[in-house]
Backbone bond lengths (Angstrom), bond angles and torsions (degrees), N, CA, C in turn:
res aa  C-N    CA-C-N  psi(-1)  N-CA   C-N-CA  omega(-1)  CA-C   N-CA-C  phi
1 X - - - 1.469 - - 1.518 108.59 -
2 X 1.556 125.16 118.19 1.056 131.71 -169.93 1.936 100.88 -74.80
3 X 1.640 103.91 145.68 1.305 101.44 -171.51 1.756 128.72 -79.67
4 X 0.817 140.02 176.81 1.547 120.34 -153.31 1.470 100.52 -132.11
5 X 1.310 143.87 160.69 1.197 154.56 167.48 2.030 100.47 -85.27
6 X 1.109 84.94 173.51 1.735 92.78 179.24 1.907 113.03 -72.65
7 X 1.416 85.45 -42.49 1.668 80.36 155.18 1.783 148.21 -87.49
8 X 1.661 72.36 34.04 1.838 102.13 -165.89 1.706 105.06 26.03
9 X 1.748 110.69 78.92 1.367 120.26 144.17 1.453 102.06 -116.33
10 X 1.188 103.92 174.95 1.470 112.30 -162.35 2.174 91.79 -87.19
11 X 1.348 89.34 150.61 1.360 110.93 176.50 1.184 140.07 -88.78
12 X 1.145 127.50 106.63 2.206 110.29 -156.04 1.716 111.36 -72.64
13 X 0.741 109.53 100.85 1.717 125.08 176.49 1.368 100.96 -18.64
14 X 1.036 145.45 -18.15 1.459 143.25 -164.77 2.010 96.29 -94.93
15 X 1.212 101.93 -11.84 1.725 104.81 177.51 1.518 104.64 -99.21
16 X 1.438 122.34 124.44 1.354 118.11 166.24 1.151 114.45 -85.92
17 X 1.721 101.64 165.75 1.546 97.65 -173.72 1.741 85.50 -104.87
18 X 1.349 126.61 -23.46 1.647 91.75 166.65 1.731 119.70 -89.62
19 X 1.283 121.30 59.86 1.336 117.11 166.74 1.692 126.46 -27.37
20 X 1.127 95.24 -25.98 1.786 103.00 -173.38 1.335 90.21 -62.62
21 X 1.424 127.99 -65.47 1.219 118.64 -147.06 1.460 103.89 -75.48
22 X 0.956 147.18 2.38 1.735 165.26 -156.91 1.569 107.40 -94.53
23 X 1.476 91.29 -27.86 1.578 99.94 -171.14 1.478 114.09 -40.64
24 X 1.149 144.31 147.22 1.546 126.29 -165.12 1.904 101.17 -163.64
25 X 1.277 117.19 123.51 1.569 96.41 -178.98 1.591 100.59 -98.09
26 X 1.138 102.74 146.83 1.344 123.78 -167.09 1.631 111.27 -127.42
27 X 1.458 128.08 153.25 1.489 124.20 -176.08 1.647 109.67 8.65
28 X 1.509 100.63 84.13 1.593 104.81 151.83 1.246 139.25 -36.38
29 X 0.959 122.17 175.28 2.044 123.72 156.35 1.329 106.38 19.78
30 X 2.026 129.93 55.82 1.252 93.84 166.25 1.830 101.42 -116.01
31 X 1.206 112.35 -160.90 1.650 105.42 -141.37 2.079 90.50 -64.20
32 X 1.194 105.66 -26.06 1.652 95.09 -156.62 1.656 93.69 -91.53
33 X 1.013 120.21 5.83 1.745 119.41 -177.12 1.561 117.16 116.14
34 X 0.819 101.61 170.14 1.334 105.14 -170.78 1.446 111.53 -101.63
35 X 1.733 98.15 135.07 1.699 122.56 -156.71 1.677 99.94 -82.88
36 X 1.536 114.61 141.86 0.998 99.70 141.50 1.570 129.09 -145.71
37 X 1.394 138.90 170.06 1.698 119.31 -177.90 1.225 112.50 -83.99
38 X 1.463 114.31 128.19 1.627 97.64 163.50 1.447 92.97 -129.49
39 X 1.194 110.76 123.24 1.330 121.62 144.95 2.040 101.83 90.42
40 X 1.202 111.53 11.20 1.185 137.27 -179.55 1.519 102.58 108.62
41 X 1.234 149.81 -25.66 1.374 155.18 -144.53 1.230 105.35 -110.38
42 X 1.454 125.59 123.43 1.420 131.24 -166.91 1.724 100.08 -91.87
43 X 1.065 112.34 145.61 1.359 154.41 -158.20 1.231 121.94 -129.76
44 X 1.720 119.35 99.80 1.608 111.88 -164.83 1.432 94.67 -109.45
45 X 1.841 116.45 127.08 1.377 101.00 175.98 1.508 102.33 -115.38
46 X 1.605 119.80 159.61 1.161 101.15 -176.12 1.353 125.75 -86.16
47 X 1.003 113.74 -159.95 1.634 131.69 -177.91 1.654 95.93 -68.05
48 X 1.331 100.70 143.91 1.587 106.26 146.26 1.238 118.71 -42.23
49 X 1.446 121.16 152.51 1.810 114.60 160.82 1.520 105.80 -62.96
50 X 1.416 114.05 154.44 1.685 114.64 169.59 1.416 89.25 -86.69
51 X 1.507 98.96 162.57 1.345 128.40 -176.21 1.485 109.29 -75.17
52 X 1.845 93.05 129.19 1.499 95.85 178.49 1.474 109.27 -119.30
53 X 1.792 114.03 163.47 1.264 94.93 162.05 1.787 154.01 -28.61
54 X 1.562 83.23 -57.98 1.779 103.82 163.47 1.457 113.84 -36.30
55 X 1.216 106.21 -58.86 1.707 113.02 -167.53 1.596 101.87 -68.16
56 X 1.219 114.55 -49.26 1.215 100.18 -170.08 1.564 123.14 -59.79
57 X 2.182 103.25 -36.98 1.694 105.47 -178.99 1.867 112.56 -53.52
58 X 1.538 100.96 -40.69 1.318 122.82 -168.93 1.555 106.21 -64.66
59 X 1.546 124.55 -26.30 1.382 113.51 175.72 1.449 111.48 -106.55
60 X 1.793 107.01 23.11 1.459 93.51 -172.64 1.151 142.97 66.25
61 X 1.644 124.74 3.76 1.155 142.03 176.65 1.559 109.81 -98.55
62 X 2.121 78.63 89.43 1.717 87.42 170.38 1.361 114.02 -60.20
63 X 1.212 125.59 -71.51 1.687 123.47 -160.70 1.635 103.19 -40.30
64 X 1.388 125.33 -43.45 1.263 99.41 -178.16 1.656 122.62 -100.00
65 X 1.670 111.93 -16.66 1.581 95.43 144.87 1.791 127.42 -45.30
66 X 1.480 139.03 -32.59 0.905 149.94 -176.69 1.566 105.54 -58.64
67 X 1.298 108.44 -55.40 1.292 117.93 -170.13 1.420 119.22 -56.54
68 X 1.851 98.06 -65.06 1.801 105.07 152.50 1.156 98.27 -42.45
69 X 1.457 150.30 -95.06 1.600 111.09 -139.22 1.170 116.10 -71.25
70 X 1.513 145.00 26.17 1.037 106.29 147.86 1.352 128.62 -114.04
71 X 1.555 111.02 38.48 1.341 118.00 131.40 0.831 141.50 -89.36
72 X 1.438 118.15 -27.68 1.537 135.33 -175.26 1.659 108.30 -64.67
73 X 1.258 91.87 154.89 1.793 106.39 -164.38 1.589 108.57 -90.08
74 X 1.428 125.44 -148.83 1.500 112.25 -165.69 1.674 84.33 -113.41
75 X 0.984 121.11 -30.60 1.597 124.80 167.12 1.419 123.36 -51.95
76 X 1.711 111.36 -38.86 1.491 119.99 177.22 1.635 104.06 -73.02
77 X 1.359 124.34 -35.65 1.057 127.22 -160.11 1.682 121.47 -76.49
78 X 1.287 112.40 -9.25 1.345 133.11 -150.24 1.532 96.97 -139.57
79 X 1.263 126.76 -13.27 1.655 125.02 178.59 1.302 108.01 -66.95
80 X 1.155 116.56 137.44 2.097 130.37 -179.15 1.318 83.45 -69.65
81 X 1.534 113.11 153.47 1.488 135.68 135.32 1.506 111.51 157.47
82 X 1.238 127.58 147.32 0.850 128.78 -160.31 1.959 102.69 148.67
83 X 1.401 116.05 175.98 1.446 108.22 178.56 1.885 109.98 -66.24
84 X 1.128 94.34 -27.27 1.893 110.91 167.66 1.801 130.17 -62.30
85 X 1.503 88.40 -10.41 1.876 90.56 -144.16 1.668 103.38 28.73
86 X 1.246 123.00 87.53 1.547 125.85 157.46 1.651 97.11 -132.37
87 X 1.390 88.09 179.77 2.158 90.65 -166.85 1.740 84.81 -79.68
88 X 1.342 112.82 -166.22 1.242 112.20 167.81 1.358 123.82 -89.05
89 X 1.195 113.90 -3.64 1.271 116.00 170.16 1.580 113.13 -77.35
90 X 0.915 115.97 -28.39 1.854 126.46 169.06 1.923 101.30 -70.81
91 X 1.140 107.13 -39.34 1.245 104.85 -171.12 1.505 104.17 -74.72
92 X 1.378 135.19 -21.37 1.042 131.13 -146.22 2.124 99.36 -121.37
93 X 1.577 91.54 -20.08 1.590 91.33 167.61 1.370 106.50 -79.66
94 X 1.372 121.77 -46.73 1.794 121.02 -177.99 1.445 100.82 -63.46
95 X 1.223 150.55 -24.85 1.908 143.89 150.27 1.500 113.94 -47.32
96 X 1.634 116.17 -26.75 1.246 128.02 -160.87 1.917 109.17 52.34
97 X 1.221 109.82 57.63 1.396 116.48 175.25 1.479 116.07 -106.45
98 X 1.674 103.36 72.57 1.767 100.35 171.10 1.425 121.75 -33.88
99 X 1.376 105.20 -32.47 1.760 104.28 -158.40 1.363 99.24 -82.71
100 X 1.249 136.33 -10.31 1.838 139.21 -159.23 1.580 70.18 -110.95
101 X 1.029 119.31 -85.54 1.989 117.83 -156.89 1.473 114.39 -41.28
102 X 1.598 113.67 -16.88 1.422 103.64 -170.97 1.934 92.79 -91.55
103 X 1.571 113.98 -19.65 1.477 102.96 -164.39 1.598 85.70 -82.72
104 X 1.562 128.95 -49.87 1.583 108.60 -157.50 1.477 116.04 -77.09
105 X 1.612 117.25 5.36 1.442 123.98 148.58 1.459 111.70 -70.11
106 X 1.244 115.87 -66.17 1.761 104.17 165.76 1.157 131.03 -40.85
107 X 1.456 131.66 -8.32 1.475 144.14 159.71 1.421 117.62 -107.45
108 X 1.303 113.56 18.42 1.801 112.91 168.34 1.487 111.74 81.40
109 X 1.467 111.80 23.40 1.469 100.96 163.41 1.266 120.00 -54.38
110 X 1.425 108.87 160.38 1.654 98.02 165.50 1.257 105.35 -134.06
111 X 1.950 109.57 139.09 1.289 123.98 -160.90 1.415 113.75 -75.80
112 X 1.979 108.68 -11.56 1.553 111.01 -173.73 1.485 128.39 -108.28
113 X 1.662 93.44 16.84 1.462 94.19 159.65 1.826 124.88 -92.19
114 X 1.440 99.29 138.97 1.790 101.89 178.90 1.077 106.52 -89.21
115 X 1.135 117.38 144.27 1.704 129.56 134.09 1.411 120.08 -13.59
116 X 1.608 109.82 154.70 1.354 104.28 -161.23 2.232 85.86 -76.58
117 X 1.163 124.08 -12.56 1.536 97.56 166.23 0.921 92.97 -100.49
118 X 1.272 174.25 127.49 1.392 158.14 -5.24 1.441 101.10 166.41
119 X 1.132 159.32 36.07 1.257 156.79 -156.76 1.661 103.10 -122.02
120 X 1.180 124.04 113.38 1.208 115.64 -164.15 1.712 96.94 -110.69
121 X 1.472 113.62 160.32 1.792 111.53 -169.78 1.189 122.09 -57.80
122 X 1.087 135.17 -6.09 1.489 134.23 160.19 1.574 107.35 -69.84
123 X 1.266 106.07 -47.02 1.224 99.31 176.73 1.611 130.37 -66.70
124 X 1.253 107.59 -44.24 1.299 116.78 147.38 1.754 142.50 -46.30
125 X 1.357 94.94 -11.89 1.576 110.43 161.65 1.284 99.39 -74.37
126 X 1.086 126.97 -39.66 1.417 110.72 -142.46 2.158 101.01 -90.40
127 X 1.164 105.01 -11.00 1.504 116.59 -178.43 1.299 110.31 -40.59
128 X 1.430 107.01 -48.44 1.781 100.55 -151.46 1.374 99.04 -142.40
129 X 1.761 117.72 45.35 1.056 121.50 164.56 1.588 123.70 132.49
130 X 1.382 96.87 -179.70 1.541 105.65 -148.96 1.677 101.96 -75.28
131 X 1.309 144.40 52.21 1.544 135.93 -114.43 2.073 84.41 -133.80
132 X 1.098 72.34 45.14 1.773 71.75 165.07 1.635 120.08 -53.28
133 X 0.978 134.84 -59.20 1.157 152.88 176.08 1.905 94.69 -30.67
134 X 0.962 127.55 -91.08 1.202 149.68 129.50 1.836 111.58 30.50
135 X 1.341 97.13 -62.14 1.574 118.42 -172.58 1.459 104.50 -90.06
136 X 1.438 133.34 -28.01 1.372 145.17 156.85 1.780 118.43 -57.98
137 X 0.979 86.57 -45.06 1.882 108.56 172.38 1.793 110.20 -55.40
138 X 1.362 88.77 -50.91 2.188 95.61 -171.65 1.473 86.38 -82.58
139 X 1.450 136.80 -71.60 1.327 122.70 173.16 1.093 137.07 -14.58
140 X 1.556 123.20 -50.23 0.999 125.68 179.22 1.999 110.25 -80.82
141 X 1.253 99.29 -25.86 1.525 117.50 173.31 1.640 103.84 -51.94
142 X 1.298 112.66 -25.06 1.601 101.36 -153.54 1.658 116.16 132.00
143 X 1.320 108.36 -22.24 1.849 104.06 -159.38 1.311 109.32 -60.74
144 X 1.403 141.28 121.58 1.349 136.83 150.03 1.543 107.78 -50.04
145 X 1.744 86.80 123.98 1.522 125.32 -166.53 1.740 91.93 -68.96
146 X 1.302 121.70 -44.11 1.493 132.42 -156.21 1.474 110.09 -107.24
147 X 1.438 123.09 3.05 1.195 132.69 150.77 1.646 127.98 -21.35
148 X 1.487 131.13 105.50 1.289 111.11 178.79 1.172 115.06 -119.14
149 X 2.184 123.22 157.74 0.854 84.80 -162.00 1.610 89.66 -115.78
150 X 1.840 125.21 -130.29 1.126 105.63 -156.45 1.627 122.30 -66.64
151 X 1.374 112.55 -0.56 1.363 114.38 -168.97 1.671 103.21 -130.53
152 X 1.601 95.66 35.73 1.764 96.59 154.07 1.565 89.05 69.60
153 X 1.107 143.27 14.07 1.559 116.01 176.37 1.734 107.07 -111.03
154 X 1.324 111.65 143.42 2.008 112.81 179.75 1.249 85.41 -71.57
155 X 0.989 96.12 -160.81 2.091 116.99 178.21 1.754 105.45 -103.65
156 X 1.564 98.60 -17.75 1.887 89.09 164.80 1.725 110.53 -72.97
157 X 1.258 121.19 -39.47 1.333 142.75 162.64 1.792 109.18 -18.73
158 X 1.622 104.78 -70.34 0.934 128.65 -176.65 1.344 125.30 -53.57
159 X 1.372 99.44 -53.49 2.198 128.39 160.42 1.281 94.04 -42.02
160 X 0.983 141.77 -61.96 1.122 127.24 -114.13 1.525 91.98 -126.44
161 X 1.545 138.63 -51.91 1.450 126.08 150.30 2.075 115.24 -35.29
162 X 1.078 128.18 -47.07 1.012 105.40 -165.37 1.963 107.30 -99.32
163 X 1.164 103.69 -14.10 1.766 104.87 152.35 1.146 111.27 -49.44
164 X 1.296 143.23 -51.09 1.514 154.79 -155.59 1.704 94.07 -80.16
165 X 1.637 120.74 -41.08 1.285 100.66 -154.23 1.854 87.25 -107.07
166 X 1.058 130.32 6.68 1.287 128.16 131.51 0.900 138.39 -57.41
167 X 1.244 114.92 -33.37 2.224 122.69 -173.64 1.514 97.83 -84.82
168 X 1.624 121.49 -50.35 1.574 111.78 178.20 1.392 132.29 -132.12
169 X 1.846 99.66 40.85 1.597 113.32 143.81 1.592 111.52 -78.70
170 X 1.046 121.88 156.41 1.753 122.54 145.38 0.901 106.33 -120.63
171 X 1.782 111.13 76.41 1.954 125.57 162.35 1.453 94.65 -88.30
172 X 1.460 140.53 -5.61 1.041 133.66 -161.24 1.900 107.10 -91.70
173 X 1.479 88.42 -36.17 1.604 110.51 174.19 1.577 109.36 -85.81
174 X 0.892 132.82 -14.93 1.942 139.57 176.07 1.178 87.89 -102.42
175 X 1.448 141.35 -92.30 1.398 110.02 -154.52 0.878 112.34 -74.37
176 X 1.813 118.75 -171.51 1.281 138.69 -169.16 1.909 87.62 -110.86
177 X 1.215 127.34 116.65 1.092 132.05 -165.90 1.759 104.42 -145.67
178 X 1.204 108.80 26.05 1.389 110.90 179.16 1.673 106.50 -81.66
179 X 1.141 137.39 -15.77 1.573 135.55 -161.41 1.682 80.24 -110.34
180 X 1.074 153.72 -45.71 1.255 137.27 -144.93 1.821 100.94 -97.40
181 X 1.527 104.04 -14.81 1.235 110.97 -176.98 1.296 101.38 -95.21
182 X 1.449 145.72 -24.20 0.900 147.35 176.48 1.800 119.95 -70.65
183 X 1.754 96.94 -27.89 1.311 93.38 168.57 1.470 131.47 -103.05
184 X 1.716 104.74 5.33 1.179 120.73 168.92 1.609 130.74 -94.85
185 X 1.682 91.91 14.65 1.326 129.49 -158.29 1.792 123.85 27.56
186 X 1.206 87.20 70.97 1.508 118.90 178.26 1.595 102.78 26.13
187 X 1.146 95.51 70.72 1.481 91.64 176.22 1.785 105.24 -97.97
188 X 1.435 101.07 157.96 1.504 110.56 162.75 1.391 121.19 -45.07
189 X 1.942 121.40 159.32 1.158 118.52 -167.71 1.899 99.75 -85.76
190 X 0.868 120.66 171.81 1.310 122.30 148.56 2.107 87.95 106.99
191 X 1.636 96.28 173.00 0.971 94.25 165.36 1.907 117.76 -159.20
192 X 1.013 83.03 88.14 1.666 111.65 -152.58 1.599 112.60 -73.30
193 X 1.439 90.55 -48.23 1.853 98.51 176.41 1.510 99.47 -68.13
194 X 0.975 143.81 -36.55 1.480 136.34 -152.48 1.599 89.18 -92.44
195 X 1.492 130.86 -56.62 1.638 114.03 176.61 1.292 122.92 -47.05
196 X 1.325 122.91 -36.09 1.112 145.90 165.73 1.758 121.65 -33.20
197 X 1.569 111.86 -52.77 1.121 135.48 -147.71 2.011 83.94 -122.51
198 X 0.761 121.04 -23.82 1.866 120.10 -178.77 1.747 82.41 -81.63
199 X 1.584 103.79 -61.97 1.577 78.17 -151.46 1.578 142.73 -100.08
200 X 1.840 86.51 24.89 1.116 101.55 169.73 1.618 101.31 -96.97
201 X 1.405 128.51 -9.48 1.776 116.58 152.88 1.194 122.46 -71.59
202 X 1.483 119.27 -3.55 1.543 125.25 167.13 1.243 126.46 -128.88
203 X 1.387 109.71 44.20 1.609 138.25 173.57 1.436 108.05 49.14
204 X 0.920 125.40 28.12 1.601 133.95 177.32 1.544 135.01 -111.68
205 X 0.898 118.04 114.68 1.797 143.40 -154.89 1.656 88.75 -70.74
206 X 1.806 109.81 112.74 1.376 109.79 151.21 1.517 136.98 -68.64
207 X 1.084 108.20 121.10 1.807 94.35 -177.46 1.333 123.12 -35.79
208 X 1.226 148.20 149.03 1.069 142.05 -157.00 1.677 99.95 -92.56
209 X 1.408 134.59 -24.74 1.526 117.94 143.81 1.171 115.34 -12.02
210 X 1.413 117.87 -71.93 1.238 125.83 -138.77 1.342 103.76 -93.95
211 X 1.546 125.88 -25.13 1.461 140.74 -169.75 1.676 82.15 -76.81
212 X 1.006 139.93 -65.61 1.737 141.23 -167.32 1.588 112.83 -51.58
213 X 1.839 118.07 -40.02 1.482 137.43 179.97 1.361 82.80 -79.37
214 X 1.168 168.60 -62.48 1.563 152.17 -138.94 1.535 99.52 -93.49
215 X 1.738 108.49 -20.54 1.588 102.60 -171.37 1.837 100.79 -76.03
216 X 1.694 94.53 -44.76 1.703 101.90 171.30 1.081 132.17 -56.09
217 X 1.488 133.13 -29.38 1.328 164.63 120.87 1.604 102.95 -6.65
218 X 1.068 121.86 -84.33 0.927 111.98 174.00 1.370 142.93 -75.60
219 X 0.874 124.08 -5.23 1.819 146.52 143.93 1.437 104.47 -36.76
220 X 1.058 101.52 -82.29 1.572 128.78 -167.69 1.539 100.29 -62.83
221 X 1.403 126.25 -15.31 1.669 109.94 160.80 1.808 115.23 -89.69
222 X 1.301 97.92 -27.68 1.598 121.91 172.34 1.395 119.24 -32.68
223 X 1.724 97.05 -61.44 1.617 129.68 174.84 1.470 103.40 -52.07
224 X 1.850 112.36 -56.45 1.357 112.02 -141.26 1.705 95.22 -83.88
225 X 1.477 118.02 -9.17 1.130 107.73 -167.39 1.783 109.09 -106.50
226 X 1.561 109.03 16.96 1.759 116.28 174.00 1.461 119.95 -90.07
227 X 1.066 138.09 100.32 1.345 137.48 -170.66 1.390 103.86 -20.27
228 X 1.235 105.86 156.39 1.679 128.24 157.03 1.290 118.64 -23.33
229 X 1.153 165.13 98.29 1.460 157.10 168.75 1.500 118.69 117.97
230 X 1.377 82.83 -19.50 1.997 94.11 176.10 1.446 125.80 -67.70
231 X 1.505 110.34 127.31 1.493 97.98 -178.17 1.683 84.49 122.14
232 X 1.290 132.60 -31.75 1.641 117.61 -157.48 1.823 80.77 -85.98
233 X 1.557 87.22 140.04 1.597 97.31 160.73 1.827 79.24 171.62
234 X 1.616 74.63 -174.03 1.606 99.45 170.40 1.740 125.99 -42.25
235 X 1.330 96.73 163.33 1.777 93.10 174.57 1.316 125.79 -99.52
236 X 1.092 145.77 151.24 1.497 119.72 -157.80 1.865 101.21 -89.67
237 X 1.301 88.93 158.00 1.513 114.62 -157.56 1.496 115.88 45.53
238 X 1.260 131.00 19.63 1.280 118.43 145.75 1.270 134.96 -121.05
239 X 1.306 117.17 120.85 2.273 103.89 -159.35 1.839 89.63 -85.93
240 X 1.052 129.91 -25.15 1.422 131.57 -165.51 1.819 97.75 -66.54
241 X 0.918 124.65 -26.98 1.419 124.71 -170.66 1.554 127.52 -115.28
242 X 0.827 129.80 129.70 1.562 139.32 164.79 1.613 134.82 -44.27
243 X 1.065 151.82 124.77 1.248 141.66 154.37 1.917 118.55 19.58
244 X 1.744 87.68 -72.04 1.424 107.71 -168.72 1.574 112.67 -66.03
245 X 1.519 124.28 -24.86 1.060 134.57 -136.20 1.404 144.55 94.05
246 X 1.592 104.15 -14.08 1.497 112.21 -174.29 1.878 120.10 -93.82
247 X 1.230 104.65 135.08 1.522 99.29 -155.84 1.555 105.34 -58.70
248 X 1.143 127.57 159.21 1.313 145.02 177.40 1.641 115.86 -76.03
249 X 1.354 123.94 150.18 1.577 99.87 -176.73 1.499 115.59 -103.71
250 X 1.070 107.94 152.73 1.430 126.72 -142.91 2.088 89.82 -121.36
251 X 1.064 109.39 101.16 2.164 116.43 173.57 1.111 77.68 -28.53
252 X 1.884 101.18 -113.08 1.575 121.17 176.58 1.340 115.16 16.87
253 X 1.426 130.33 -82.65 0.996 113.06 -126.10 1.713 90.91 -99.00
254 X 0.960 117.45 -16.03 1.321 145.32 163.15 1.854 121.11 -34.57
255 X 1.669 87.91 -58.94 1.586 103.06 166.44 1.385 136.49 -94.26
256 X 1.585 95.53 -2.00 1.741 106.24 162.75 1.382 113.95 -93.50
257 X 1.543 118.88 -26.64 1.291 138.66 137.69 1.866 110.82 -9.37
258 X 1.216 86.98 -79.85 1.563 98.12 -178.25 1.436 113.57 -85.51
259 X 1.556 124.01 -15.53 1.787 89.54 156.95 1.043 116.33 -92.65
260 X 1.701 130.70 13.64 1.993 121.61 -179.07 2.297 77.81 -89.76
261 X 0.956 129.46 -5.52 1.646 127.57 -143.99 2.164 81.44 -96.23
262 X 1.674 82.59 -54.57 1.846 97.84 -172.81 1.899 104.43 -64.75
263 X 1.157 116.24 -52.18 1.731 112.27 -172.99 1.571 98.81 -52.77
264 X 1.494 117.00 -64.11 1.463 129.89 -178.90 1.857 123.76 -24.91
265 X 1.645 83.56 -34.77 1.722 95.30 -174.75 1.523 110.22 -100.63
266 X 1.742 108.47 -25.93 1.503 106.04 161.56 1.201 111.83 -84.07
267 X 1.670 145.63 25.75 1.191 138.50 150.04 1.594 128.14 -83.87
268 X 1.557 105.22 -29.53 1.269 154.55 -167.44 1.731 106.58 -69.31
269 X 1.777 92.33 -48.14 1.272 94.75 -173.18 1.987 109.65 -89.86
270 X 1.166 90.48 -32.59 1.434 98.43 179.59 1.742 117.58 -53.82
271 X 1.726 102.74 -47.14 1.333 100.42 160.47 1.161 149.57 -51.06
272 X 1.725 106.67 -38.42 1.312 118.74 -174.06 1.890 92.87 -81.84
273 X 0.802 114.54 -16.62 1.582 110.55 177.51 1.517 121.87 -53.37
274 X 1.736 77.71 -59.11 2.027 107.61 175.36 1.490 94.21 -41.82
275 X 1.272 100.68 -57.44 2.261 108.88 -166.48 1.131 104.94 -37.49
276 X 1.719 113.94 -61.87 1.211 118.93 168.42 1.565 141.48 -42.69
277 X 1.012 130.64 -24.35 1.026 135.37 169.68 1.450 131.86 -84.65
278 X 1.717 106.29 -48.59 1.165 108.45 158.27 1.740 117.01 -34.91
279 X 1.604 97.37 -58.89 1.350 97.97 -160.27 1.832 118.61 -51.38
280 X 1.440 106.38 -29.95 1.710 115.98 -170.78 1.998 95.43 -86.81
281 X 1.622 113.04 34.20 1.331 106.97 174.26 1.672 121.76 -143.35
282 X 1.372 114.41 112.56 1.301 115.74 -159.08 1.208 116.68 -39.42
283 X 1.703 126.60 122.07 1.483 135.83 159.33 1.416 112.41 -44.18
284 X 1.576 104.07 119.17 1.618 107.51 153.86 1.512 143.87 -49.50
């Protein structure tokens, strides 16, 4: 029984009914895209899109965001879009990417445009972490410290509400947040150095909580950033001792060590000698 179309006419045998598997690529790379057969009938698909700025801020690919900007104009550099509509400099403070924010300042970003909801890149530093560095960078760029955005809050505002609902949520313990922490490079919760550093640009006294968590904060990056082995030495105020506790070795005392070690064993032997002799001599 010859096979039928949907409008049950008959079907020309030269058409398969598994076309999928038919799929076949044919003349690669030529200028209009690359061909392929399906089903005997050529098929032109196009080109990939070429690479644009957007794509590149959005996948995090500094080296070749870098490259795009330095063609891109002062107009490209400052255009909204993104899942934010923010310029890329908003897009690139909420990544916490010093190295992108310091180049689209070197190309005339500007730190005081918001997002189409109003969140301007300072504020957006402060989203997804402790990114002081970051928030010093647009500051010094220009960013108004006192900037608000659609719901009346600065970017100390911002620090400092979602520090709080970091220190005593346990979303960290309910979700599964191991991949997002891994790319935020597992940093600690809270964000202590950055309140710290906002609100002493807006004349405002950190609670001393938070002045002690920015002091720990920064310790604990201090540590993490000393090579391998660094840090072993002595203990302070004592040269006789080690890191660990275990005494250090001392020549001297070392080689008087070993001659009370050497007399001890030539006493040892001398005795058991004496033993000996007595013993091979008739008792009285």
């Amino acid at each position: 029984m010859p096979a039928r179309s949907f409008r049950d006419e008959p079907v020309e045998k030269s058409t398969p009914s598994d076309w999928s598997r038919h799929l076949l690529a044919s003349h690669p790379a030529e200028a209009q895209g690359e061909r392929l057969v399906l089903a005997g009938a050529k098929v032109v698909v196009p080109p990939p899109p070429a690479a644009t700025l957007w794509r590149a801020l959005e996948d995090l690919d500094e080296g070749r965001a870098e490259k795009l900007l330095q063609k891109a104009s002062e107009e490209e550099v400052n255009r909204r879009g993104g899942p934010y509509a923010s310029t890329p400099l908003g897009w690139v403070a909420q990544a916490g990417s010093t190295r992108l924010a310091r180049t689209l300042l070197a190309r005339s970003a500007d730190p005081n445009i918001a997002a189409e909801k109003g969140s301007l890149p300072l504020h957006m530093a402060a989203w997804n972490g402790d990114n002081v560095e970051l928030a010093q960078l647009l500051l010094e760029a220009g960013a108004k410290p006192d900037a608000q955005n659609a719901q009346g809050q600065t970017a100390l505002d911002v620090a400092t509400s979602l520090d709080e609902l970091e220190r005593s949520s346990p979303w960290l313990d309910v979700f599964d947040t191991s991949q997002w922490l891994v790319h935020i490079g597992n940093r600690s919760t809270g964000r202590p150095r950055l309140i710290v550093a906002l609100s002493e640009v807006m004349g405002v006294t950190p609670s001393a909580t938070v002045v002690e968590a920015a002091a720990a904060a920064a310790q604990a990056l201090s540590q993490a950033s000393l090579p391998a082995g660094a840090g072993a030495g002595k203990a302070d105020g004592d040269d006789s001792m080690a890191v660990d506790g275990a005494p250090e070795a001392n020549p001297e005392a070392g080689a008087e060590a070993a001659e009370d070690e050497a007399s001890q064993e030539e006493a040892v032997v001398e005795e058991l000698g004496a033993g000996e002799a007595s013993a091979g001599q008739p008792s009285e």
